[in-house]
DRENDO-1510 file (C-alpha; in Angstrom, 1 decimal, always signed):
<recs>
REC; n; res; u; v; w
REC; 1; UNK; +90.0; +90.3; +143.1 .
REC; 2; UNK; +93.1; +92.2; +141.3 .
REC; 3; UNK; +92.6; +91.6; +137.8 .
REC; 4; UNK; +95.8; +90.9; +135.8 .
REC; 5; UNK; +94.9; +92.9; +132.3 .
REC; 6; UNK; +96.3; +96.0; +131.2 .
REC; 7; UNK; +94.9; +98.5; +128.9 .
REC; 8; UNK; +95.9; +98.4; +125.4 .
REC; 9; UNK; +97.1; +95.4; +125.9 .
REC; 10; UNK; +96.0; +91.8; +124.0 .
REC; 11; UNK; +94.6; +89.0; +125.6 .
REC; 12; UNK; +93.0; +85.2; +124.2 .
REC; 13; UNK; +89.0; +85.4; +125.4 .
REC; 14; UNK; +89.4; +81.7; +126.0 .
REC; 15; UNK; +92.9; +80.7; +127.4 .
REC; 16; UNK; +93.4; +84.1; +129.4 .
REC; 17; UNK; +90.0; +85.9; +130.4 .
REC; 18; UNK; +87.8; +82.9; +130.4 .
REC; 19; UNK; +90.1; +80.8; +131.9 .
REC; 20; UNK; +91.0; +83.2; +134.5 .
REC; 21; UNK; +87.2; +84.7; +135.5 .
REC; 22; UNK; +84.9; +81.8; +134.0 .
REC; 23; UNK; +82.3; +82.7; +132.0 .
REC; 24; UNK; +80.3; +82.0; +128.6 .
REC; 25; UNK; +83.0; +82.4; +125.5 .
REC; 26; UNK; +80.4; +83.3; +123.6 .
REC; 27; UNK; +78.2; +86.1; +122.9 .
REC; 28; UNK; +79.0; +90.1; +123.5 .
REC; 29; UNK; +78.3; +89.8; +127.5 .
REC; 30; UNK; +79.7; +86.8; +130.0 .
REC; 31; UNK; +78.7; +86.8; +133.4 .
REC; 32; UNK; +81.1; +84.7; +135.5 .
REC; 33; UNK; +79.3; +82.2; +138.0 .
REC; 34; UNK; +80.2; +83.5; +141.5 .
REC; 35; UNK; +82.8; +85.7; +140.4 .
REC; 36; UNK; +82.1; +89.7; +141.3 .
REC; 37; UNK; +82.9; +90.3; +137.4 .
REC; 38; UNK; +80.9; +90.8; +134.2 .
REC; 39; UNK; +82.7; +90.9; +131.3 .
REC; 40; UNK; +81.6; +92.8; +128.0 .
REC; 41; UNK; +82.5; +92.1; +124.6 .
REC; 42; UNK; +82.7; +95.4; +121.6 .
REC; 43; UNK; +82.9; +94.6; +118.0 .
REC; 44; UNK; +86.0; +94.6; +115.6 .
REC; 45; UNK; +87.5; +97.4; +114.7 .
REC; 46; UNK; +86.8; +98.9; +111.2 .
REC; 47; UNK; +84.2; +96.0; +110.8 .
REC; 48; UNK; +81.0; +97.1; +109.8 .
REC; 49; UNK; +78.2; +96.2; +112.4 .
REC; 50; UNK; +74.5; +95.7; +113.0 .
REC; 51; UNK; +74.9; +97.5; +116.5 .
REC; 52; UNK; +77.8; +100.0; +116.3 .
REC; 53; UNK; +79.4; +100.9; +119.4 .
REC; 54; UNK; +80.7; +104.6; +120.3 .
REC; 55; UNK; +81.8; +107.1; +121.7 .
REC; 56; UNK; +80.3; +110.3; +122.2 .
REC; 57; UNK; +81.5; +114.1; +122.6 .
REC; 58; UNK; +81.7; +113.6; +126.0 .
REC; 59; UNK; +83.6; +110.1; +125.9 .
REC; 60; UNK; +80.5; +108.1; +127.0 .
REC; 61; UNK; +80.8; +104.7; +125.2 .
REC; 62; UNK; +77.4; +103.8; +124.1 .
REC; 63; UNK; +77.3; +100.1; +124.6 .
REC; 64; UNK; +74.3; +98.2; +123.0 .
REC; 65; UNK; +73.0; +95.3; +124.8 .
REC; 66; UNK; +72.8; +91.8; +123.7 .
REC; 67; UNK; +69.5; +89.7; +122.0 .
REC; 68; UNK; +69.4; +88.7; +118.7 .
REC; 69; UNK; +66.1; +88.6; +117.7 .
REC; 70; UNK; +63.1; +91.1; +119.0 .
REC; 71; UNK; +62.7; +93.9; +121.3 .
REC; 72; UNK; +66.0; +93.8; +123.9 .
REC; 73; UNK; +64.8; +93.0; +127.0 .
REC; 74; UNK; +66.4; +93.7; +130.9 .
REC; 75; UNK; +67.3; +90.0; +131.2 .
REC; 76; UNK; +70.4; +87.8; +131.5 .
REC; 77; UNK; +73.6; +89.9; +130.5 .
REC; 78; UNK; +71.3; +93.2; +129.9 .
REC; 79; UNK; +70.1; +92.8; +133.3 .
REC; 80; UNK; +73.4; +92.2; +134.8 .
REC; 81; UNK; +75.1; +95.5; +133.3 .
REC; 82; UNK; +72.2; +97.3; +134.3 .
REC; 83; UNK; +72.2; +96.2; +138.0 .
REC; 84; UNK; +76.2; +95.8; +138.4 .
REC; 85; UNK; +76.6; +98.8; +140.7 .
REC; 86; UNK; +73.4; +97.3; +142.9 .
REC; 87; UNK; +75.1; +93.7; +143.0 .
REC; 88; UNK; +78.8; +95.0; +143.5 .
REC; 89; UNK; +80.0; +93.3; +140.7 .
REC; 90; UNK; +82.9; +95.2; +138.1 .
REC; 91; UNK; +82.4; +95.5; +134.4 .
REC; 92; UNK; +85.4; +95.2; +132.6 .
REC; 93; UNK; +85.6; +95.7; +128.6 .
REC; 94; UNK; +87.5; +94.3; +125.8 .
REC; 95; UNK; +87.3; +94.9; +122.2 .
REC; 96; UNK; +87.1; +91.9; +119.7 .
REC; 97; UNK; +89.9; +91.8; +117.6 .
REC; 98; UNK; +88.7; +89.7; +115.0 .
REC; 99; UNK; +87.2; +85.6; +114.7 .
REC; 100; UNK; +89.7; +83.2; +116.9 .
REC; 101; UNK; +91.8; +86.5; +117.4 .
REC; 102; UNK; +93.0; +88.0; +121.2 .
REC; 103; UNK; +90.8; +90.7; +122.1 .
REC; 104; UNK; +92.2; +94.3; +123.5 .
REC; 105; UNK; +91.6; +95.4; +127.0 .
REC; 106; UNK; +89.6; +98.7; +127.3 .
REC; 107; UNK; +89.6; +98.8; +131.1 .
REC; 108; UNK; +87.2; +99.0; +133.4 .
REC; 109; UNK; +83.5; +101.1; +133.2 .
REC; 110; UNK; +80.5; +101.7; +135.1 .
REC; 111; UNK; +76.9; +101.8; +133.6 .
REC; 112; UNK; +75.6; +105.4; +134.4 .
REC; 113; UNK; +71.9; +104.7; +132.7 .
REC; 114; UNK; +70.5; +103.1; +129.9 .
REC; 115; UNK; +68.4; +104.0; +127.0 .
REC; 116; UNK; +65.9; +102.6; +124.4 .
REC; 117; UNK; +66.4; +102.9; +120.7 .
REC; 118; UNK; +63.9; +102.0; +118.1 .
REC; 119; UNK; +63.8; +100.9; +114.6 .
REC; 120; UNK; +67.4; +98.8; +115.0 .
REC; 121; UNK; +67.1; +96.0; +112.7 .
REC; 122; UNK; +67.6; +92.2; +114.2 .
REC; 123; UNK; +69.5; +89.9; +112.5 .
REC; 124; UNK; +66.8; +88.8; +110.4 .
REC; 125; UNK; +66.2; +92.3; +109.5 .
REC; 126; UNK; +63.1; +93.0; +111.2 .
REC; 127; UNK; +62.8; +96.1; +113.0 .
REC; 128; UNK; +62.8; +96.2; +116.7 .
REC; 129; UNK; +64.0; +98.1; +120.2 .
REC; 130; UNK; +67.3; +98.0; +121.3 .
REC; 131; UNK; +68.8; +99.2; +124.8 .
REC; 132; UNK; +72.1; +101.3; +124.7 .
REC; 133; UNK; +74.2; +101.3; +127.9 .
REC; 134; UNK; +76.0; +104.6; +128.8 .
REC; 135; UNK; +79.0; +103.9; +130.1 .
REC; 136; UNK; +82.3; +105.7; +131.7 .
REC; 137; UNK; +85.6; +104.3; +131.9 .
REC; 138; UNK; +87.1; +104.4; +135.3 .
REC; 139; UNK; +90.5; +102.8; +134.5 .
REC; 140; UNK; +93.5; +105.3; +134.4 .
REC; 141; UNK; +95.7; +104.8; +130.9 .
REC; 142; UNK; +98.4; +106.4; +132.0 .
REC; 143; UNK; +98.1; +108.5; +128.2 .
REC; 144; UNK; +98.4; +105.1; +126.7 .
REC; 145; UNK; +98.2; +105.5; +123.0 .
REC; 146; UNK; +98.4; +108.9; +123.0 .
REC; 147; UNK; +101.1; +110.7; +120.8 .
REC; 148; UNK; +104.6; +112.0; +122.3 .
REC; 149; UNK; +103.1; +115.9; +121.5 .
REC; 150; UNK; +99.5; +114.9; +124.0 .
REC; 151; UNK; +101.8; +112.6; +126.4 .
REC; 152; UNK; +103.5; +115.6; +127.8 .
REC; 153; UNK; +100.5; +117.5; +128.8 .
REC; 154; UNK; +100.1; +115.5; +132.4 .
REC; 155; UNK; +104.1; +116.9; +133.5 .
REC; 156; UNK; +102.6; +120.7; +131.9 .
REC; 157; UNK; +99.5; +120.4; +134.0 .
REC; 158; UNK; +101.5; +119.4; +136.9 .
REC; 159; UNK; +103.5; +122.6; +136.3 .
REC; 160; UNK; +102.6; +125.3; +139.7 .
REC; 161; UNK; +104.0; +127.8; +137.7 .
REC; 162; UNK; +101.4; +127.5; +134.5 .
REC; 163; UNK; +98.0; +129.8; +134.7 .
REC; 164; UNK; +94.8; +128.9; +135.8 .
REC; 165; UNK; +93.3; +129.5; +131.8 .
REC; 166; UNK; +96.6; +127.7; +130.5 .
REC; 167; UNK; +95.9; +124.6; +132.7 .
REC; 168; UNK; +92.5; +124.3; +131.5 .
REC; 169; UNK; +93.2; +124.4; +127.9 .
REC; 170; UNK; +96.0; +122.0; +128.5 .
REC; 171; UNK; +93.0; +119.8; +130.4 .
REC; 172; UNK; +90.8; +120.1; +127.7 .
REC; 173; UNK; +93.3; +119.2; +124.7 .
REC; 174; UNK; +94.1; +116.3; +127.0 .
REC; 175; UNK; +90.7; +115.3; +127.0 .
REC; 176; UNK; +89.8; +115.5; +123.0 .
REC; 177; UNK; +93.4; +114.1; +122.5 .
REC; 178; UNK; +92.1; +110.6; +124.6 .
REC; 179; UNK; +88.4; +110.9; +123.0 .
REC; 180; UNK; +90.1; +110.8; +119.5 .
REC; 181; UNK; +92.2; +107.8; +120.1 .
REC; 182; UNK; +88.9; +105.9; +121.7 .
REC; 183; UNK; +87.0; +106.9; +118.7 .
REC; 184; UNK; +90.4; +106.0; +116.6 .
REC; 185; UNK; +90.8; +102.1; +118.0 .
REC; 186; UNK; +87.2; +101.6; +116.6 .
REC; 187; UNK; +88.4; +102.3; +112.7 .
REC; 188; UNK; +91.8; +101.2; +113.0 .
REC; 189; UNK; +93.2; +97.5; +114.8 .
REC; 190; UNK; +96.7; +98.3; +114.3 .
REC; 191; UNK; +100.0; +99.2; +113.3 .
REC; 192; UNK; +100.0; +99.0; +109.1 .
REC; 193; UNK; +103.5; +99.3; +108.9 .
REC; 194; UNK; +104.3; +96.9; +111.8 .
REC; 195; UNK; +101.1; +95.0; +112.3 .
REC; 196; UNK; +101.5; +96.0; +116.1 .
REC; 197; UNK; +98.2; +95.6; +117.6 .
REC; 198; UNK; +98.9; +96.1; +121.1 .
REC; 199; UNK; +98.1; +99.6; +122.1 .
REC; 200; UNK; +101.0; +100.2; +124.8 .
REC; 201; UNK; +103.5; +100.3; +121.9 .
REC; 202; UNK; +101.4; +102.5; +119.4 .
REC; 203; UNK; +100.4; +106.3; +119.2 .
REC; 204; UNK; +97.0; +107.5; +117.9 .
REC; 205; UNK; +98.2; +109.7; +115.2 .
REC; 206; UNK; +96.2; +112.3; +113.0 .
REC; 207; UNK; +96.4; +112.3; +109.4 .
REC; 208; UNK; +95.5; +115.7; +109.0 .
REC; 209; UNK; +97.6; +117.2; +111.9 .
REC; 210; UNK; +96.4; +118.8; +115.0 .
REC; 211; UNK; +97.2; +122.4; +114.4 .
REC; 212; UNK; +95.2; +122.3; +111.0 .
REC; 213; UNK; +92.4; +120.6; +111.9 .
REC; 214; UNK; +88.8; +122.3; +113.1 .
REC; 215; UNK; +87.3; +121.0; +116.5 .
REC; 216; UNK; +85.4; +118.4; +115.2 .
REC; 217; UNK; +88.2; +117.1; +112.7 .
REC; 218; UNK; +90.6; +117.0; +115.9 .
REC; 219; UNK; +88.1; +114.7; +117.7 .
REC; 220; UNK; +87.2; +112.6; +114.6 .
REC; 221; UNK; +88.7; +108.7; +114.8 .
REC; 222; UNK; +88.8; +109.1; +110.9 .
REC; 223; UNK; +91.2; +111.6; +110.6 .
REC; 224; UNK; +93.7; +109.4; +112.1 .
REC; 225; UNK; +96.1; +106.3; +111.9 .
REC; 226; UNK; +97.7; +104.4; +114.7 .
REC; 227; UNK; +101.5; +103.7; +114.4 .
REC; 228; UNK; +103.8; +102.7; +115.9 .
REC; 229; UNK; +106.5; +105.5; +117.5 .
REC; 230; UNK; +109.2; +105.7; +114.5 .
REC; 231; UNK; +106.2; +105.3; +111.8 .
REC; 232; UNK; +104.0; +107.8; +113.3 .
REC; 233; UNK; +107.4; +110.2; +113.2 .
REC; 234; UNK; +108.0; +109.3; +109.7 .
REC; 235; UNK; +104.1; +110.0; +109.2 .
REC; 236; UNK; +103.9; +113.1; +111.2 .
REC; 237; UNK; +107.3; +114.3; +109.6 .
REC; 238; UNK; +106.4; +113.7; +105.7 .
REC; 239; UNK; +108.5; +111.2; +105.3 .
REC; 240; UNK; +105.7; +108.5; +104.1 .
REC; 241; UNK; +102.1; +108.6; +103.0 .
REC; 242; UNK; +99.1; +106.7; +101.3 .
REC; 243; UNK; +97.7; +106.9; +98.2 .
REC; 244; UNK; +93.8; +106.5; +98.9 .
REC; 245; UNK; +94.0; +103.2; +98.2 .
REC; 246; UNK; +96.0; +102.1; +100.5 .
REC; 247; UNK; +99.8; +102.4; +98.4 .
REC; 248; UNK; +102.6; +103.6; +100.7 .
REC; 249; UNK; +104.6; +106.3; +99.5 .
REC; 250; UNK; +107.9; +107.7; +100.6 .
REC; 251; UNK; +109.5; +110.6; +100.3 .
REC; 252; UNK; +112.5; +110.8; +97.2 .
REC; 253; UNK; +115.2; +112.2; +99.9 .
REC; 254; UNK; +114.4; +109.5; +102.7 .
REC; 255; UNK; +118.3; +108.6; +103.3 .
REC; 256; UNK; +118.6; +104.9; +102.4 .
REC; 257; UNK; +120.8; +103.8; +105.2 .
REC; 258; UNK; +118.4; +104.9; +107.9 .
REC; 259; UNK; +115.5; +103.2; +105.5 .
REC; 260; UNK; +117.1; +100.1; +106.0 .
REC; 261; UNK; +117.8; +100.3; +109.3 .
REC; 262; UNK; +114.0; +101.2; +110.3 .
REC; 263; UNK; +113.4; +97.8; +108.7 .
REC; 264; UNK; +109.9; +99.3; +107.8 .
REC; 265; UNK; +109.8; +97.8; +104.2 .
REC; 266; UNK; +109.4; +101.1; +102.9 .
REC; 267; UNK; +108.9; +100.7; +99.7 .
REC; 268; UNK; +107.3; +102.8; +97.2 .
REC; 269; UNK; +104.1; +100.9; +95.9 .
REC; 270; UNK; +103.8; +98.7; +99.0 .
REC; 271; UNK; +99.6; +97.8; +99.6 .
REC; 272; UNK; +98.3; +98.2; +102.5 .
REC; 273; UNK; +94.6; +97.6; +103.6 .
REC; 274; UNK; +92.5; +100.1; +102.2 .
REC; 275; UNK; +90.8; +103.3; +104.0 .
REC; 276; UNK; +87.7; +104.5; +104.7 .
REC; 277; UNK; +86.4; +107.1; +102.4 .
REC; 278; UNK; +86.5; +109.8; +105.3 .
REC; 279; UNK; +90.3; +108.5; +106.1 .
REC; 280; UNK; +90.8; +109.0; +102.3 .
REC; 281; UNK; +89.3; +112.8; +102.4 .
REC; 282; UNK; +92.0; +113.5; +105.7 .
REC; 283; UNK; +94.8; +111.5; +103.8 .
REC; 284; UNK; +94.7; +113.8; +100.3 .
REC; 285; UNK; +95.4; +116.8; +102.7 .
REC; 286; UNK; +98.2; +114.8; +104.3 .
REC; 287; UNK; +99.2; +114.3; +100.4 .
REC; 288; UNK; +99.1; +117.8; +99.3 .
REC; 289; UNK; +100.0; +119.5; +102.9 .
REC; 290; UNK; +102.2; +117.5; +104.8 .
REC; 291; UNK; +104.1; +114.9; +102.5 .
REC; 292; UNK; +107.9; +116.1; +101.5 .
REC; 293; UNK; +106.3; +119.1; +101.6 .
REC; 294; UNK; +107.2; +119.7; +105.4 .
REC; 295; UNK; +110.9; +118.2; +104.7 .
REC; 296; UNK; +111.7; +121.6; +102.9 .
REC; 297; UNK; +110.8; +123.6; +106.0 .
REC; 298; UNK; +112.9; +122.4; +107.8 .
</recs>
């Protein structure tokens, strides 16, 4: 069957995916009664959790299985991701958004192998195996997400003229661009500015930028924010920061008319949720580096 979800996009687990595919609506993995379909369920952004999802420097999400209590076992839902290419079934993912919220559409994956890991505590703390599920995303995003400067890259590629060496660097920035942003949607849920949540209208944005950063900094979900469009230009410009705790702060020569007319709130002293101790580290450059300080270059 065509399935209706986008990427990036928002959807209720109950009224639109369960309602749609069937299903338990409960639990991290659903497997749909006669429906070729499992569905699998990643924890809340910037959430701290028992089982921590991620991606790796390759872009392989590391999925662990479901089983509260004692060793994981290959039954039920575990089971079911690890046979899904045998039984012909898809496994789509979405990422929880939060208790009784809509949950994000990550696209779909296949299970390439699985792994044991020991010593992961159980939620009554007791120590026990866990299987990890390595698994690679076979739904295009179309550079969803991705910032205007990374969106480009695709027409560059494209380009007959460009060099064999250019085209692979341009492939390769493409690549750590996208692997930052899937690393980035599992700190951040949204938009601070806007509360946008829906990933088609925001940009994965680095705090400190690009061109300054070391390979592993570029590649780091930390070092980033995601905004939407005319935020992440005031943001990437120096036009607005954050104090560490979470303060906004805008530039003293922001024009007030186009203030206003961005209908941002942009007010000095504005709190917003605080960050992470490693976004704190990336934001104090931003301070000191790019804030007002790039608005006298130019």
């Amino acid at each position: 069957m065509n399935l209706p979800f986008e990427v990036g996009a928002l959807y209720s687990r109950k009224s639109q995916i369960h309602a749609l595919l069937g299903g338990q609506e409960q639990g991290g993995i659903s497997t749909p009664r006669g429906r070729n379909v499992i569905i699998a369920f990643t924890g809340e952004p910037g959430v701290p959790h028992l089982y921590p999802d991620r991606r790796d420097d390759d872009g392989i999400f590391h999925y662990f299985g479901e089983g509260q209590r004692g060793d994981m076992r290959y039954r039920s839902g575990n089971l079911a991701i690890q046979d899904h290419t045998k039984t012909g079934k898809r496994l789509i993912v979405f990422q929880g958004m939060g208790k009784g919220r809509p949950c994000r559409y990550l696209g779909e994956f296949v299970a390439l192998s699985s792994y044991v890991q020991d010593n992961i505590p159980d939620v009554e703390g007791k120590l026990r195996k866990a299987i990890v599920f390595r698994l690679r995303s076979v739904t295009p995003d179309n550079n969803i997400g991705l910032s205007e400067e990374h969106a480009t890259i695709a027409e560059t590629i494209a380009d007959d003229h460009a060099s064999e060496t250019a085209k692979k660097m341009l492939v390769e920035v493409r690549t750590k661009q996208r692997l930052f942003r899937d690393r980035l949607i599992g700190v951040e849920k949204g938009c601070r500015l806007t509360k946008i949540e829906d990933l088609r209208f925001l940009r994965a944005s680095h705090i400190k930028p690009w061109a300054e950063s070391t390979t592993e900094e570029r590649i780091d979900g930390e070092n980033g924010l995601l905004l939407a469009p005319h935020a992440d230009l005031l943001f990437d410009g120096g036009w607005i920061s954050f104090e560490s705790e979470g303060k906004l702060l805008v530039a003293k020569n922001m024009p007030a008319k186009v203030e206003k007319l961005l209908r941002l709130g942009l007010k000095n002293g504005n709190q917003y949720p605080h960050f992470s101790e490693r976004q704190q580290h990336y934001l104090r450059f931003h301070r000191d580096v790019v804030f007002e300080k790039t608005l006298k270059k130019t």
